[in-house]
C-alpha positions, 0 to 999 in steps of 0.5 A, spaced: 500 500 500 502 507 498 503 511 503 505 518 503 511 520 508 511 524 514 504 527 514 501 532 517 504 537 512 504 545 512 507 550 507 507 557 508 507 562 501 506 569 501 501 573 497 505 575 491 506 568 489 504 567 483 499 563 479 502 556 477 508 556 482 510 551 485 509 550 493 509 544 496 512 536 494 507 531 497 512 525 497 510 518 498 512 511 498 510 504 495 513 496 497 511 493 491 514 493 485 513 494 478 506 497 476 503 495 482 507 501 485 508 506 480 504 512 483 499 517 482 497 523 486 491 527 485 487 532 489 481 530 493 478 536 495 481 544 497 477 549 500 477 554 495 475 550 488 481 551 483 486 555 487 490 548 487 493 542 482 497 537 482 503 534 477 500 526 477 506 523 477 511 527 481 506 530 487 508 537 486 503 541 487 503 549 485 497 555 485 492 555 481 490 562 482 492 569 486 491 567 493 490 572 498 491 572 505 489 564 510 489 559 510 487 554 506 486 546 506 488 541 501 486 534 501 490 529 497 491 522 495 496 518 492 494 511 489 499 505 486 497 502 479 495 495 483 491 489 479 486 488 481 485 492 486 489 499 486 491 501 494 491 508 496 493 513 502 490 521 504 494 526 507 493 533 508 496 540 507 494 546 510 498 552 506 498 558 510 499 564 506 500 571 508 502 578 506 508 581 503 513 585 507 513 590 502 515 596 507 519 598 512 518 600 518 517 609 518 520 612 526 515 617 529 521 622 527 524 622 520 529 625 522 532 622 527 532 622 535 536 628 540 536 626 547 541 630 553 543 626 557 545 629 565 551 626 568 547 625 575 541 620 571 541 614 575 542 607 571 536 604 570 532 612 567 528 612 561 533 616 557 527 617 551 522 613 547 523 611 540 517 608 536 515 606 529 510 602 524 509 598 520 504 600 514 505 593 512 502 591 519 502 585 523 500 579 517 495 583 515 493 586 522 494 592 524 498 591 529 505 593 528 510 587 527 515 592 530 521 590 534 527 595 536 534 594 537 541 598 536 544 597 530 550 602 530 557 602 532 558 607 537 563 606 543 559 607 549 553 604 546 553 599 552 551 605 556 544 604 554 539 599 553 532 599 548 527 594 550 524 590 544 518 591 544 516 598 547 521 602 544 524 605 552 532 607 551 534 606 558 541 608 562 544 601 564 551 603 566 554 611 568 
């Protein structure tokens, strides 16, 4: 009997991926040999009617149309050429699609951030508050995606900390 290997499967794609692209190799097995094991895939059913096919014979399956952000279901199977009786297996494939990063994030001053930091600031003190957005948002949300973190060279660097998540410099050492 056919069997597909290492189910469940899952792909991610993004929104741009185009029509007839390939996105996923369904790959499968069979123990007989001669005809009786030669393999033919095939889908059984998808969620949305047309948005998927399949190569017959290699199991690669490619985009039928423009998919927008989700997540789609698809349901396979793969038969041998057995005679009498052709034995067959299922699988699944969730293919999860989400949005382009097309844009970088944008700080809340394009012009960059100027801070005067007294000599008596005790460590720990938020020195200042960079923030930013995303316009591509969160996968398509509205939340912003966006992360901080120092990326220049700048010898006492280490005097400062930037929280991730909230943007928050602080003093860490005087």
């Amino acid at each position: 009997q056919p069997s597909f290997t290492s189910p469940p499967h899952r792909v991610q794609v993004v929104t741009s991926t185009p029509v007839g692209a390939k996105i996923f190799t369904l790959e499968a097995t069979d123990p007989d040999s001669g005809t009786n094991s030669e393999l033919f895939f095939s889908i059984t059913y998808t969620d949305v009617p047309n948005s998927f096919t399949i190569n017959s014979t290699d199991g690669s399956i490619y985009t039928g149309v423009r998919l927008d952000a989700g997540t789609y279901m698809i349901s396979a199977s793969v038969a041998d050429r057995g005679n009498p009786t052709p034995l067959s297996d299922t699988t699944t494939l969730t293919v999860d699609v989400v949005m382009d990063n097309l844009h970088a994030p944008i700080f809340s001053s394009p012009g960059g951030y100027q801070v005067s930091v007294p000599e008596t600031l005790d460590v720990g003190s938020m020195v200042t508050l960079v923030s930013a957005y995303d316009p591509d948002g969160l996968n398509g949300t509205t939340e912003s995606g966006v992360f901080y973190y120092f990326v220049s060279e700048i010898s006492d660097i280490g005097s400062f900390e930037v929280s991730s998540s909230t943007g928050d410099i602080v003093l860490s050492n005087s």
